[in-house]
C-alpha positions in Angstrom: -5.2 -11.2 7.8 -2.5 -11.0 5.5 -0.5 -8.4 3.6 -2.0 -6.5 0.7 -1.0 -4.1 -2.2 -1.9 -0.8 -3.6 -1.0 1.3 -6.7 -2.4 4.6 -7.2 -2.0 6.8 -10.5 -2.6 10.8 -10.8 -1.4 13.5 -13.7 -2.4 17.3 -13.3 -1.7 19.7 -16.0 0.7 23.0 -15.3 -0.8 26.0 -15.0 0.9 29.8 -14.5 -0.7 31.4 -11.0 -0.8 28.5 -8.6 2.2 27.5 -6.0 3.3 23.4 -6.7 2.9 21.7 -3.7 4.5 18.1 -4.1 4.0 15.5 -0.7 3.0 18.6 1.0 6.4 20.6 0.1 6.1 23.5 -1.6 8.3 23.1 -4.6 10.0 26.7 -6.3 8.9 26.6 -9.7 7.1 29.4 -12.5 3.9 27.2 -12.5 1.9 24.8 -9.6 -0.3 22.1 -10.7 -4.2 22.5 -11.6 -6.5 21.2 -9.3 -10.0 21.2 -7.4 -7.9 20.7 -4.6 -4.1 21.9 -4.2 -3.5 19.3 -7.1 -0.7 17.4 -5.3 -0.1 14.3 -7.5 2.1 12.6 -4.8 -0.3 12.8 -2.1 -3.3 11.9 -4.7 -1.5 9.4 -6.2 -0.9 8.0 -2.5 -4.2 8.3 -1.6 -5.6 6.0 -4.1 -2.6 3.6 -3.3 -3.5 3.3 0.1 -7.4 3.1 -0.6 -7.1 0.4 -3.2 -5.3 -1.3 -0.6 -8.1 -2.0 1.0 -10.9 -2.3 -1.8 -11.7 1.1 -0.9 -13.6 3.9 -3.4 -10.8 6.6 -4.9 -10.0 9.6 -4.2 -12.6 11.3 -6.9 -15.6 9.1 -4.9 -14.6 9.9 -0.9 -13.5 13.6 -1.9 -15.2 14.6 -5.6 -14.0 17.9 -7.1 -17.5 18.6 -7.3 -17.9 19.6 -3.7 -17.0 23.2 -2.8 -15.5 21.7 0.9 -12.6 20.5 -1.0 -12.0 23.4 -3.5 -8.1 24.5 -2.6 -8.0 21.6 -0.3 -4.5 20.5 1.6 -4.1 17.0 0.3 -2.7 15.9 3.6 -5.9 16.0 4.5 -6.9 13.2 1.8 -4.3 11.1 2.7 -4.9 11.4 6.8 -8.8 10.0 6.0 -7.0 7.0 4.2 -4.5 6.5 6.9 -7.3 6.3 9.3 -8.9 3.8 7.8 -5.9 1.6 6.7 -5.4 1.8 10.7 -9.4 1.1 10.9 -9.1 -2.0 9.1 -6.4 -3.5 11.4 -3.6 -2.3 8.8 -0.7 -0.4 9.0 1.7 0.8 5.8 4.8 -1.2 5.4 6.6 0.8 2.8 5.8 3.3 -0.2 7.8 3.6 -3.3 7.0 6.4 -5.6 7.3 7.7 -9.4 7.2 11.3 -9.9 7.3 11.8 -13.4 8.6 15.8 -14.3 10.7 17.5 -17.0 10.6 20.6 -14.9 11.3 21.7 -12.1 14.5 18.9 -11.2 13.1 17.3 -8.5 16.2 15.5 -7.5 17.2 18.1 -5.0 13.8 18.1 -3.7 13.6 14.4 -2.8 15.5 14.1 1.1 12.5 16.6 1.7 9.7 15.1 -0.2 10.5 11.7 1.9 11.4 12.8 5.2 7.7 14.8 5.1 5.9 11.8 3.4 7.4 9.5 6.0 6.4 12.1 9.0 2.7 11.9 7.4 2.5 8.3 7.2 4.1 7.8 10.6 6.4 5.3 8.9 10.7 5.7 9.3 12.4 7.4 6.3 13.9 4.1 4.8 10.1 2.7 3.9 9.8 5.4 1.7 11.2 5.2 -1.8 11.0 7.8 -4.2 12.3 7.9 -7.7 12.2 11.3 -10.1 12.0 10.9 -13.8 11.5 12.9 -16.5 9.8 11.5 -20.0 12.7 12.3 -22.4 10.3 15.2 -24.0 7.7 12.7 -24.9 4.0 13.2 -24.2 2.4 15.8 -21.8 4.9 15.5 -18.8 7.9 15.7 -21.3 6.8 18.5 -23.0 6.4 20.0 -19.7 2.8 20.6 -19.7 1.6 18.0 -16.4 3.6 16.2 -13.7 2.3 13.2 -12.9 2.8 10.2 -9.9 2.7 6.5 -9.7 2.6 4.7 -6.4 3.0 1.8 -4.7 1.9 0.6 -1.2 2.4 -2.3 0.7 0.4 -2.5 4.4 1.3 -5.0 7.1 -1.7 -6.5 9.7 -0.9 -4.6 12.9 -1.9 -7.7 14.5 0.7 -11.0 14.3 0.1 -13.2 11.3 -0.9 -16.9 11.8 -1.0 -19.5 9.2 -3.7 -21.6 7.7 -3.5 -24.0 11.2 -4.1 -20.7 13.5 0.1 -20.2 14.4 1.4 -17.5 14.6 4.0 -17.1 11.5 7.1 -16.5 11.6 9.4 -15.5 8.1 12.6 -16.7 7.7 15.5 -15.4 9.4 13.7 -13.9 11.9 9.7 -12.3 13.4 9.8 -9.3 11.2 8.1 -6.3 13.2 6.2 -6.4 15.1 
């Protein structure tokens, strides 16, 4: 088995009368993000991350906004299905490093939260979790403050030891790595 790669993508439009919910942390801010589900672009963005990973179907295939049981969903709950079968497959996540793209709210207060909770939901410690806020300089939908959007990338590790082409286990320079 050997290491693989994800990246995951997801942009929800602003709307007036919904909370925004970011990584599972409820974000104060005049407008939340629209959604079938609680619309968190983080966790979605994740999501499809972790399940392209693996040669998985998306997000919109295993959970389709066209299906009442998801309708105001907890996006947690997305990402948990994913974990369990990165963990199913014999993986486990390495590290995450996130884009949150937003003119507004200023997410860069926000962010010791948004890891510490993204790193308590993957089960991972705090220092494979990046996470970078940027704003699009007033340019296109996020700029003009209309959508936030999320890219993400995901690296997962075999939970088992790797072995090389002859069947040995392998060992990277400088030391076995974890575990």
């Amino acid at each position: 088995m050997s290491h693989r790669i994800g990246i995951g993508y997801d942009l929800h439009r602003l709307v007036t009368g919904r909370p925004l919910t970011l990584a599972g942390v409820s974000i104060p801010h005049d407008r939340g993000l629209l959604g079938h589900s609680d619309g968190d672009v983080v966790l979605h963005a994740l999501c499809d991350a972790l399940l392209g990973a693996l040669g998985q179907p998306d997000i919109g295939e295993l959970f389709p906004d066209t299906d009442p049981a998801w309708k105001d969903a907890d996006s947690r709950r997305f990402v948990r299905e994913a974990l369990a079968r990165v963990h199913g497959a014999g993986y486990r996540v390495g590290n995450v490093d996130l884009i949150i793209h937003a003119e507004r709210p200023r997410l860069a207060p926000h962010k010791p939260q948004l890891r510490q909770a993204l790193a308590d939901l993957l089960n991972v410690p705090l220092d494979c979790i990046g996470l970078k806020a940027k704003t699009n300089e007033t340019l296109d939908a996020v700029g003009r403050g209309e959508a936030l959007a999320c890219w993400a990338a995901v690296l997962l590790e075999p939970t088992t030891p790797s072995r090389d082409r002859k069947g040995a286990p392998f060992q990277a320079a400088g030391g076995s790595g974890r575990p």
